[in-house]
PASEBA-1860 file (N, C-alpha, C; in nm, 3 decimals):
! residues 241
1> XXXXXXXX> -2.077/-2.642/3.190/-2.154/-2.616/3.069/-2.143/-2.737/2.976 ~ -2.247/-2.802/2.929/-2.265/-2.889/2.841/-2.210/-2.849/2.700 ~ -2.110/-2.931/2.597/-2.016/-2.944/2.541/-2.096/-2.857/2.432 ~ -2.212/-2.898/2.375/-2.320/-2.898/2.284/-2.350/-2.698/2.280 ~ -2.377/-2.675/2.405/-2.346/-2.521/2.409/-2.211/-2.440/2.378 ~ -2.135/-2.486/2.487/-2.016/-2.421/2.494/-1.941/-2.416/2.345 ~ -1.936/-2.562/2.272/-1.908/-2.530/2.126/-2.002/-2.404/2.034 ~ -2.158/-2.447/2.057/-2.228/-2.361/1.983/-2.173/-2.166/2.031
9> XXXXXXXX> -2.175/-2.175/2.162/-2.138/-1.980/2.202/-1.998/-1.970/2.130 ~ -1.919/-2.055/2.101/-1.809/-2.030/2.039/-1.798/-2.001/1.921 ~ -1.959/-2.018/1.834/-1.952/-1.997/1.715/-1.980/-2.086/1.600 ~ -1.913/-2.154/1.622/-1.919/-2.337/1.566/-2.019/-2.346/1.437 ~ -2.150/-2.315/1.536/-2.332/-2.335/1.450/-2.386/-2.327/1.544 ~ -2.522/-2.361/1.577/-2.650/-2.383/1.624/-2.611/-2.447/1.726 ~ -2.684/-2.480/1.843/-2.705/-2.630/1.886/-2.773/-2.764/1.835 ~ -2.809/-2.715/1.711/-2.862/-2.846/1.616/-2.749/-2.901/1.534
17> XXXXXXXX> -2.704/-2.772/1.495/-2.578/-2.820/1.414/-2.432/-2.873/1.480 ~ -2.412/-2.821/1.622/-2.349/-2.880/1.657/-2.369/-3.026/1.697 ~ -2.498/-3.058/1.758/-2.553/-3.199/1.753/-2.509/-3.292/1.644 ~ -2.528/-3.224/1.550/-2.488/-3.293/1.413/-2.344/-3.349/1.427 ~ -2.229/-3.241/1.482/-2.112/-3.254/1.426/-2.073/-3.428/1.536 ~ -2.127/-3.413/1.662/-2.137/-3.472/1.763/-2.155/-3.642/1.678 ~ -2.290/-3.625/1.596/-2.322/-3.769/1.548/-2.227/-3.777/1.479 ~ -2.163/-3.687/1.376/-2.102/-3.733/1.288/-1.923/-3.784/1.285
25> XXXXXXXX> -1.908/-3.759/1.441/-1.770/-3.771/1.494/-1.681/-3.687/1.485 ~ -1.756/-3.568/1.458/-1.626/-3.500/1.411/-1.559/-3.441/1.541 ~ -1.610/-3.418/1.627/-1.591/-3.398/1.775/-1.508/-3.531/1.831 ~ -1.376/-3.442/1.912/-1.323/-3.538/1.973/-1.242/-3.525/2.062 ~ -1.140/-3.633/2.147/-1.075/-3.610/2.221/-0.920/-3.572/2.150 ~ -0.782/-3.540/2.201/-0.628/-3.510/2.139/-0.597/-3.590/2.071 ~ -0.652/-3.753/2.137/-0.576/-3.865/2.022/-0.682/-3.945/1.963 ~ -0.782/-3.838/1.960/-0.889/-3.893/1.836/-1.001/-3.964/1.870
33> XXXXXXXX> -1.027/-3.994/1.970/-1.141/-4.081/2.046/-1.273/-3.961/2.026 ~ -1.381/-4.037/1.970/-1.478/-4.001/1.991/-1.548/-3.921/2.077 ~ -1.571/-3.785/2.118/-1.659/-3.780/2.226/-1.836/-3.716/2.210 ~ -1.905/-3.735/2.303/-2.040/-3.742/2.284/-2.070/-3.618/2.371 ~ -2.208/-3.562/2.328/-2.270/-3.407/2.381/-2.233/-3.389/2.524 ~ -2.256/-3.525/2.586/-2.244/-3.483/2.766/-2.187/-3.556/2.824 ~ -2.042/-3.559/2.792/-1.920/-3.610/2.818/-1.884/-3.466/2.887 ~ -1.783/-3.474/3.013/-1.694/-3.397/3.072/-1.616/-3.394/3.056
41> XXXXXXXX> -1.528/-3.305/2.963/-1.399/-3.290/2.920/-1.358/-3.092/2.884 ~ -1.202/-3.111/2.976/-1.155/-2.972/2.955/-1.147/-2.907/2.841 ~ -1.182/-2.799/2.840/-1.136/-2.736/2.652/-1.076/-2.764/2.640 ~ -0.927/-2.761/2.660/-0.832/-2.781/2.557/-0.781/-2.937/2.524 ~ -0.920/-3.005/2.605/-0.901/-3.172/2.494/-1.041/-3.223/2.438 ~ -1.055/-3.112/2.372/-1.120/-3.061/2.269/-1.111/-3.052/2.142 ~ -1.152/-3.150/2.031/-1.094/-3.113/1.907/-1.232/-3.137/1.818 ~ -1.227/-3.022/1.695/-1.293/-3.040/1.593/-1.275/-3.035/1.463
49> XXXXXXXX> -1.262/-3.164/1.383/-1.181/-3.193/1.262/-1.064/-3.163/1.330 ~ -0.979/-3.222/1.429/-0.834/-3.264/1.442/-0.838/-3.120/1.489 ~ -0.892/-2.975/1.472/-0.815/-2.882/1.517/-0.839/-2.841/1.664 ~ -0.793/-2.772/1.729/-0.851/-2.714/1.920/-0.949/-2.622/1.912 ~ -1.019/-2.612/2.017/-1.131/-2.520/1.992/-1.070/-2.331/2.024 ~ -1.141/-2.293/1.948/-1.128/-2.183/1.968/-1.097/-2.119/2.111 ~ -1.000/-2.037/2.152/-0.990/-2.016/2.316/-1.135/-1.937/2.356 ~ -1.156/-1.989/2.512/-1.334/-1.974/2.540/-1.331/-1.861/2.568
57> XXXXXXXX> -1.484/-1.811/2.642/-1.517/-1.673/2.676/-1.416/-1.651/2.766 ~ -1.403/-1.487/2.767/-1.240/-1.406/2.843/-1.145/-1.406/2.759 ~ -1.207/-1.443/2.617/-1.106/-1.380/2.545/-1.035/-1.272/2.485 ~ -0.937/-1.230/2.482/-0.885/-1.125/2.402/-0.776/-1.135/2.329 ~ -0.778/-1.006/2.219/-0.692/-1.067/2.107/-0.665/-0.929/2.073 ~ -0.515/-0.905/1.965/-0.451/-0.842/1.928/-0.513/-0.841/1.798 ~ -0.571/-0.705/1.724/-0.506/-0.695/1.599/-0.410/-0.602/1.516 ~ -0.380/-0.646/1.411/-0.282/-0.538/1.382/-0.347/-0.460/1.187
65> XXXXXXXX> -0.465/-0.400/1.225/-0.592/-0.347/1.151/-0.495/-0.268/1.070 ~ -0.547/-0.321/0.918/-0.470/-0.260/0.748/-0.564/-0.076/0.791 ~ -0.525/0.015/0.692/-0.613/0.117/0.630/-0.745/0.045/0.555 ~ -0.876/0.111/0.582/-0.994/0.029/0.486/-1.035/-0.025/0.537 ~ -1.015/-0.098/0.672/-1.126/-0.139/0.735/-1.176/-0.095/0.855 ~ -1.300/-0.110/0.817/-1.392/-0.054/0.988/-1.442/-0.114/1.097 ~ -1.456/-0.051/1.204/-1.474/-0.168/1.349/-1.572/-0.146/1.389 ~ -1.639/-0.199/1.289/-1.793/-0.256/1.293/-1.856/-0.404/1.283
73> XXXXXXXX> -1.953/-0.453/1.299/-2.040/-0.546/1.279/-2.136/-0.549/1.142 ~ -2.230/-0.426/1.122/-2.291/-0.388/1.048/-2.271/-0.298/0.880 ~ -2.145/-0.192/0.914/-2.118/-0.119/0.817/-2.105/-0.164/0.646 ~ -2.122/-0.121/0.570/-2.098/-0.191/0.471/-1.934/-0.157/0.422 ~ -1.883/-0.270/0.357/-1.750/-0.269/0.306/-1.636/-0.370/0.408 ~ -1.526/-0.317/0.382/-1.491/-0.440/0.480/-1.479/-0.438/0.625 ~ -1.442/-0.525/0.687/-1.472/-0.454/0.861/-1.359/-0.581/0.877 ~ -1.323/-0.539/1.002/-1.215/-0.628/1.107/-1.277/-0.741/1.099
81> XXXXXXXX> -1.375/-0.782/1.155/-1.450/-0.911/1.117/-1.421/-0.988/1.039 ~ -1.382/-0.910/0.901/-1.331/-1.025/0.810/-1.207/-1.055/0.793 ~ -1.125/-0.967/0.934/-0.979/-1.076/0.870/-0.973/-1.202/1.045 ~ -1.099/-1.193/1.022/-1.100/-1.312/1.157/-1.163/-1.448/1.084 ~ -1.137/-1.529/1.177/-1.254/-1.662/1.149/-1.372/-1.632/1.158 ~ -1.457/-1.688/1.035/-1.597/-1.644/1.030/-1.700/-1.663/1.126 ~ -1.654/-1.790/1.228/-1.728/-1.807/1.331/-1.723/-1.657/1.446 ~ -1.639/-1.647/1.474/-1.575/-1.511/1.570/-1.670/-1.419/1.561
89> XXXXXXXX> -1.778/-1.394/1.455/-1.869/-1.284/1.470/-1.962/-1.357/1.553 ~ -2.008/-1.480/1.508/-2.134/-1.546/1.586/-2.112/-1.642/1.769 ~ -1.979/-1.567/1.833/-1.959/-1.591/1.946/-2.073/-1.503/2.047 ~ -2.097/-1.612/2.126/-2.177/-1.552/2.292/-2.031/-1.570/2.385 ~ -2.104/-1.472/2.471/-2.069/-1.316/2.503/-2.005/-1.303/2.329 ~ -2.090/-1.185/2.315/-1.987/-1.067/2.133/-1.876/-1.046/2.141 ~ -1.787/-1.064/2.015/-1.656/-1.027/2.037/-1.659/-0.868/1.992 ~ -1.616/-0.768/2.080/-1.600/-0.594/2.033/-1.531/-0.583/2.079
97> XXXXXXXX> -1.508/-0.479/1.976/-1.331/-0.394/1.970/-1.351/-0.315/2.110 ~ -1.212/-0.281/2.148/-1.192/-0.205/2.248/-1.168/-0.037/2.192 ~ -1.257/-0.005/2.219/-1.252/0.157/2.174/-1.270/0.104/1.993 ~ -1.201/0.189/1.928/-1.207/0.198/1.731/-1.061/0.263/1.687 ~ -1.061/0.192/1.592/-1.000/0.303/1.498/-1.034/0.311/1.314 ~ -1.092/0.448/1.288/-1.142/0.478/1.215/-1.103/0.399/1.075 ~ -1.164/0.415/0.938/-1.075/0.347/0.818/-1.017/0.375/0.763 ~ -0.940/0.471/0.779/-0.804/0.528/0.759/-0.693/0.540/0.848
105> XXXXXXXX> -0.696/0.432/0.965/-0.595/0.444/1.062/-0.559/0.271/1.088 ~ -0.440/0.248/1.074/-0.417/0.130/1.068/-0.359/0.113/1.218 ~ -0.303/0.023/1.249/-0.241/-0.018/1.388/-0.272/-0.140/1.505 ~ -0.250/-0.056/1.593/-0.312/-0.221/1.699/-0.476/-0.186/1.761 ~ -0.531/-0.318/1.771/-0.657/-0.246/1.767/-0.670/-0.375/1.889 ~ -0.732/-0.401/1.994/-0.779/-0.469/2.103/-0.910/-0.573/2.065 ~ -0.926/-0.641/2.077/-1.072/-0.731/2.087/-1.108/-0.833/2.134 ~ -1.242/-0.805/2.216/-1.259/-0.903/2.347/-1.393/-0.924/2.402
113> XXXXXXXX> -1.440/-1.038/2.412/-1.574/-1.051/2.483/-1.592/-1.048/2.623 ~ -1.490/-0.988/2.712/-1.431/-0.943/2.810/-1.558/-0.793/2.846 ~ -1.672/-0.820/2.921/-1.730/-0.638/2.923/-1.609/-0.587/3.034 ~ -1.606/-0.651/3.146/-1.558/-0.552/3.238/-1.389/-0.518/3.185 ~ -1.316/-0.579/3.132/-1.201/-0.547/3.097/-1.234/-0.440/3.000 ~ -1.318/-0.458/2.904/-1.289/-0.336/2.773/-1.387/-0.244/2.850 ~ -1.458/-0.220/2.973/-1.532/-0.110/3.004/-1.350/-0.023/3.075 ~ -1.296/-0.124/3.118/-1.203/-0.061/3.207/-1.081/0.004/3.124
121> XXXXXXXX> -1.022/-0.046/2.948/-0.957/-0.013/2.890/-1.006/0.112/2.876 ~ -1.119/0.150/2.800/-1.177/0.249/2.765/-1.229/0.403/2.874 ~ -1.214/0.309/2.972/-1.281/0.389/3.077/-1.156/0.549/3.080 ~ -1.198/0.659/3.109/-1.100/0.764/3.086/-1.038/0.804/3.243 ~ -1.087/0.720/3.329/-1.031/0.706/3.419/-0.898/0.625/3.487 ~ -0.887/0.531/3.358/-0.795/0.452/3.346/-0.648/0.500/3.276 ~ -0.650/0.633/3.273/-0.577/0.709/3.211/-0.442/0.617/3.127 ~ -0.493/0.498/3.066/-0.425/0.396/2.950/-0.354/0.478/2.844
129> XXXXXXXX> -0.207/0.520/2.841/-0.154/0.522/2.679/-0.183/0.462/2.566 ~ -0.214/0.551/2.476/-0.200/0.488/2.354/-0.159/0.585/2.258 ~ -0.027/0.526/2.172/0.081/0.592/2.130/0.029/0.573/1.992 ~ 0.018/0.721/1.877/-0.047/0.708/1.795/0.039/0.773/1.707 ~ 0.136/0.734/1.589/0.250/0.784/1.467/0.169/0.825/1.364 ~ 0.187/0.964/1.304/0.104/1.055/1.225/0.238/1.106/1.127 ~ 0.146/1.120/0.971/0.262/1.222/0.891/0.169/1.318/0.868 ~ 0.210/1.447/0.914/0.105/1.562/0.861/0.127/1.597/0.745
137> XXXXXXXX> 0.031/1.666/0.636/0.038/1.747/0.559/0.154/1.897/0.536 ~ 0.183/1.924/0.659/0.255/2.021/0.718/0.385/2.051/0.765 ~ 0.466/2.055/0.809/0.572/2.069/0.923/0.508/2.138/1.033 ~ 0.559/2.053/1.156/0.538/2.135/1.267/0.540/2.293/1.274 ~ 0.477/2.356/1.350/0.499/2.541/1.363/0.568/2.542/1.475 ~ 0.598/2.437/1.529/0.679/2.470/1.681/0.587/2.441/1.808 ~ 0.504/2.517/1.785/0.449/2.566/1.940/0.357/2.433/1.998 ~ 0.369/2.303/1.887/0.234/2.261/1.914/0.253/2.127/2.025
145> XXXXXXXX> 0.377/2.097/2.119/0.404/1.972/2.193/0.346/2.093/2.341 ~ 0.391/2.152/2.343/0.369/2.286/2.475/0.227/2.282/2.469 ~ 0.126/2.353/2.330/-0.013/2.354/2.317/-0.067/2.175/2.373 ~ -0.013/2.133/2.306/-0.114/1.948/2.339/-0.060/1.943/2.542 ~ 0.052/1.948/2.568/0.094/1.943/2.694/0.036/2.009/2.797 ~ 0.009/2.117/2.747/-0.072/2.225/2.851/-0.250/2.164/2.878 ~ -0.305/2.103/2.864/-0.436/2.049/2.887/-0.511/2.159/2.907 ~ -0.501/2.261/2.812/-0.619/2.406/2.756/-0.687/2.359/2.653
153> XXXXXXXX> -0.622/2.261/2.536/-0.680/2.273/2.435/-0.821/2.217/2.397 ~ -0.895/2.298/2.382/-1.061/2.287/2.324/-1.049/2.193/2.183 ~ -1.108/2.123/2.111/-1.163/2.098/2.000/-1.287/2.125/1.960 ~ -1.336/2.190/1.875/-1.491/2.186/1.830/-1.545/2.104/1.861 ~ -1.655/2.188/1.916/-1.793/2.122/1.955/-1.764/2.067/2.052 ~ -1.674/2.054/2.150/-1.589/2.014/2.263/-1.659/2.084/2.398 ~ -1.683/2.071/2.493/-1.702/2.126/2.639/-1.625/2.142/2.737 ~ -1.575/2.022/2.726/-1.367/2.033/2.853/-1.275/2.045/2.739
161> XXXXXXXX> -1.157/2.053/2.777/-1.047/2.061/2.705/-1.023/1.960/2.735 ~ -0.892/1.904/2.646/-0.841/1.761/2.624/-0.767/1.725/2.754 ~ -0.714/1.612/2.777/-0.639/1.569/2.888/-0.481/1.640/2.826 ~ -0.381/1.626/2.896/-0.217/1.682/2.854/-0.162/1.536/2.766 ~ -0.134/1.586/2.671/-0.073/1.518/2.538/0.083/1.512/2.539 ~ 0.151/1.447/2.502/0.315/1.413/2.478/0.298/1.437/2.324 ~ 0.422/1.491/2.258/0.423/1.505/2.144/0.558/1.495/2.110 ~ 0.614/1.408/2.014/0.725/1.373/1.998/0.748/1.374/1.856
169> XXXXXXXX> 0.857/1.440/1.785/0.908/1.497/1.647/0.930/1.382/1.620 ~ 0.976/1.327/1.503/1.029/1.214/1.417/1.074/1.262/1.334 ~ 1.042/1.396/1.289/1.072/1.435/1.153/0.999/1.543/1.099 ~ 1.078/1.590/0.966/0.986/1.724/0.924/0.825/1.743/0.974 ~ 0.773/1.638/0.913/0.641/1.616/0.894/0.580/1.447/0.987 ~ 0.677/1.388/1.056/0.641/1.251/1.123/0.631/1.259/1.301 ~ 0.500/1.274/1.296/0.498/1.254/1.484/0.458/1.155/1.590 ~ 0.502/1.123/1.718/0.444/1.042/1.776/0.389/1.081/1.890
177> XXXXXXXX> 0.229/1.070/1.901/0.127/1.151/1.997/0.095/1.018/2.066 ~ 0.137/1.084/2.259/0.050/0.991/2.335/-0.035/1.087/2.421 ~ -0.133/1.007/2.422/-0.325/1.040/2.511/-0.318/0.894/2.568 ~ -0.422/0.994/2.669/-0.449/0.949/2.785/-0.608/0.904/2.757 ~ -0.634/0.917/2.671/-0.810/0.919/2.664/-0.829/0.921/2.500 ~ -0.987/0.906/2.434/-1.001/0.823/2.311/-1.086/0.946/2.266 ~ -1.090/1.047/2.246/-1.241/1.116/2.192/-1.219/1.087/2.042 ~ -1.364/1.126/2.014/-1.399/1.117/1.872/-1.300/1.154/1.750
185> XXXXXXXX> -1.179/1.092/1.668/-1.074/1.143/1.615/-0.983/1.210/1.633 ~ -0.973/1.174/1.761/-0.878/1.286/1.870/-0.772/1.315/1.773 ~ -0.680/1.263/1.738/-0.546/1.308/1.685/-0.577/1.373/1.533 ~ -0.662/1.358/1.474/-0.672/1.420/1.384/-0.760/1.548/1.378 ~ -0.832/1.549/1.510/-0.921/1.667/1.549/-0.782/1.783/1.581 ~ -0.740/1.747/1.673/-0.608/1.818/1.721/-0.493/1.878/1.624 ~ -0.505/1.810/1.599/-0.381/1.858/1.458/-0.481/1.978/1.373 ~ -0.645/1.944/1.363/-0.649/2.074/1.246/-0.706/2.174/1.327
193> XXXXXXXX> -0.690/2.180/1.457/-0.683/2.285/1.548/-0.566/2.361/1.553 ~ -0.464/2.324/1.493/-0.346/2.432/1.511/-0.328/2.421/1.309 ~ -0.434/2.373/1.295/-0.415/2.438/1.115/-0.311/2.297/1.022 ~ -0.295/2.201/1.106/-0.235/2.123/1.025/-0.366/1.996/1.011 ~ -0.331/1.859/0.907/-0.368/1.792/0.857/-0.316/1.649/0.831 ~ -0.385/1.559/0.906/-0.324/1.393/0.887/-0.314/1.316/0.796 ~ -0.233/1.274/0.718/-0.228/1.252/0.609/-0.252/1.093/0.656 ~ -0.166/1.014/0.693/-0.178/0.886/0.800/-0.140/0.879/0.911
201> XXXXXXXX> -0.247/0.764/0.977/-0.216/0.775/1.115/-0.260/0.606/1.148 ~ -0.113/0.590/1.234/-0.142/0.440/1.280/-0.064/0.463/1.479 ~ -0.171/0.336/1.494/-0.167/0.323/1.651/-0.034/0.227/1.698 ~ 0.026/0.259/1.782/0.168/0.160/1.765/0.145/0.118/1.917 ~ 0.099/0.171/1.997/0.092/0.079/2.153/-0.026/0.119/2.213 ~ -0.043/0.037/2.313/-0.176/0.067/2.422/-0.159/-0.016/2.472 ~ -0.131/0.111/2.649/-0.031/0.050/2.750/0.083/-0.006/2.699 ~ 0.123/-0.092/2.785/0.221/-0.109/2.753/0.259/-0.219/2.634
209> XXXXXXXX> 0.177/-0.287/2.560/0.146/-0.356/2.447/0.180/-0.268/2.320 ~ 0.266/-0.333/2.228/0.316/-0.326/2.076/0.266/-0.454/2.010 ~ 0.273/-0.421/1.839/0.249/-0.513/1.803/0.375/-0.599/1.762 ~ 0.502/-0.544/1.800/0.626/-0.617/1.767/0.620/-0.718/1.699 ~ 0.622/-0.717/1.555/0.615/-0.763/1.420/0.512/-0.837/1.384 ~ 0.431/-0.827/1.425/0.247/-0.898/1.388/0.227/-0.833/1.268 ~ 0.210/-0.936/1.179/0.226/-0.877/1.002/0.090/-0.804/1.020 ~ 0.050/-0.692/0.964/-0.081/-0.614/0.918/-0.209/-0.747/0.847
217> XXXXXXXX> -0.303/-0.696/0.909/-0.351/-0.787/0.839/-0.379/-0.922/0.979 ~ -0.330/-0.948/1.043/-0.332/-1.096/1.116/-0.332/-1.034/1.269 ~ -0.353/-1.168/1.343/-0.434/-1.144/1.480/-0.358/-1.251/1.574 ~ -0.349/-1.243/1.701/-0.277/-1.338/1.807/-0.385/-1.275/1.924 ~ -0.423/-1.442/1.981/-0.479/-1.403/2.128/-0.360/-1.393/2.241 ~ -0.440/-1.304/2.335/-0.357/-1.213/2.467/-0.350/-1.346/2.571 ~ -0.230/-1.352/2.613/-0.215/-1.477/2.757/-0.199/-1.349/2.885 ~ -0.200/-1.417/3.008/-0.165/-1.340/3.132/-0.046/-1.241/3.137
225> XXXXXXXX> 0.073/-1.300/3.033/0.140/-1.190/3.016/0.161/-1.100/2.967 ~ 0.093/-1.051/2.845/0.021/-0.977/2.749/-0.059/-0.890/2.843 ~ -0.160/-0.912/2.900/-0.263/-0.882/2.974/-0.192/-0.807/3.109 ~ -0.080/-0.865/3.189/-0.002/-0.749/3.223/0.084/-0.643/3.139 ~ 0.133/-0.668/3.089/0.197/-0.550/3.005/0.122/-0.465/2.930 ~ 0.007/-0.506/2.879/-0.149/-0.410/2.867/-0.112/-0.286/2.982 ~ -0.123/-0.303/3.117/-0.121/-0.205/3.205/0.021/-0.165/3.265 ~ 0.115/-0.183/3.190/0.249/-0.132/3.216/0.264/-0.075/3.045
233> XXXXXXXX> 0.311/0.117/3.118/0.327/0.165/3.005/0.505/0.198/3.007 ~ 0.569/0.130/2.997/0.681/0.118/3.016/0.770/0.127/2.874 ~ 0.672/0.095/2.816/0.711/0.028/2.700/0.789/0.125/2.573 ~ 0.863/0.118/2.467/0.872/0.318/2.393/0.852/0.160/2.235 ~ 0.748/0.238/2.185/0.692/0.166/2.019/0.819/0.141/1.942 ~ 0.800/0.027/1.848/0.932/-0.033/1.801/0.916/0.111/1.678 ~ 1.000/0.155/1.581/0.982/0.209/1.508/0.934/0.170/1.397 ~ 0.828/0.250/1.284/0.781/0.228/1.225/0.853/0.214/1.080
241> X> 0.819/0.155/0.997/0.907/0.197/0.835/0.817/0.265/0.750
END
């Protein structure tokens, strides 16, 4: 792929504007040498204004998504989008989230211009953990790790019942729920099926991936080893404060 593209799908600008950056030198090699539109050179000796280029398509990335924002493109207010580089929206292949989490749920959130990987995260066949820490409104009634475990439970407006749920106490009112599968507000649908209420709820793993101290707010791309431990659920979530 000619340099002139591959910068532009990354986001960069145009292919006019990257042309531009091309005349204007700002494009270059590690120790600063000039390079021109249709020069052959590896990404990563690649530089624009002194910095590396963005890592190319197959990317994926960690975030670790505040309360308040939504995982959208379009929505109004703030969205994940903006705690990225502004180019990152205007990448070929799109960068989208893997599955969502709503704007009141903070945690680790996936994102990748990857289709067949995020068809396969998402896919409910892939029966992927993802470990989700809740404070209810409530105290437990008891009965409700047996109810999520037993794979009976209906939700409104529902047709199957849910897959079998793990449910783990923390505390009066603090739980940690793992699923196997993503429906529409699952954990907070579930909870006001047995009459209780989520006060907050954040995502602490998927698979076997934590965000082990990734400040809220900020983002790290996934290497090969990341990307295995994605599919090893081995893992038990660091605890929350």
């Amino acid at each position: 792929m000619k340099l002139v593209k591959l910068i532009a799908n990354l986001g960069y600008g145009s292919r006019k504007q990257v042309a531009a950056m091309f005349r204007e030198g700002r494009i270059t090699d590690p120790q600063g040498e000039v390079l021109y539109a249709d020069d052959t050179v590896a990404h990563g000796d690649v530089r624009i204004d002194g910095e590396p280029l963005d890592p190319p398509p197959g990317l994926v990335l960690m975030l670790h998504k505040p309360v308040g924002y939504t995982c959208s493109t379009k929505d109004r207010g703030r969205l994940v989008y903006d705690l990225l580089p502004a180019r990152f929206a205007a990448r070929s292949p799109l960068l989208s989230t893997v599955g969502r989490l709503d704007r009141d749920t903070s945690g680790l959130l996936l994102m990748t211009d990857d289709g067949a990987l995020l068809h396969r995260v998402v896919s409910p066949k892939s029966h992927l953990p993802k470990v989700y820490e809740a404070t209810l409104a409530a105290p437990l009634r008891g009965d409700e790790a047996a109810l999520f475990a037993g794979g009976t439970l209906m939700l409104e407006s529902e047709q199957t019942p849910l897959q079998p749920a793990r449910l783990e106490s923390l505390g009066p009112t603090r739980v940690r729920l793992t699923l196997t599968e993503g429906r529409y507000h699952q954990v907070r649908r579930m909870f006001a099926a047995v009459g209780n209420h989520v006060e907050a709820l954040h995502r602490a793993a998927v698979g076997g991936l934590m965000l082990n101290g990734l400040e809220e707010g900020r983002w790290r791309p996934l290497d090969a080893q990341d990307l295995k431990r994605l599919w090893s659920s081995n893992a038990v979530p660091e605890k929350s404060t």
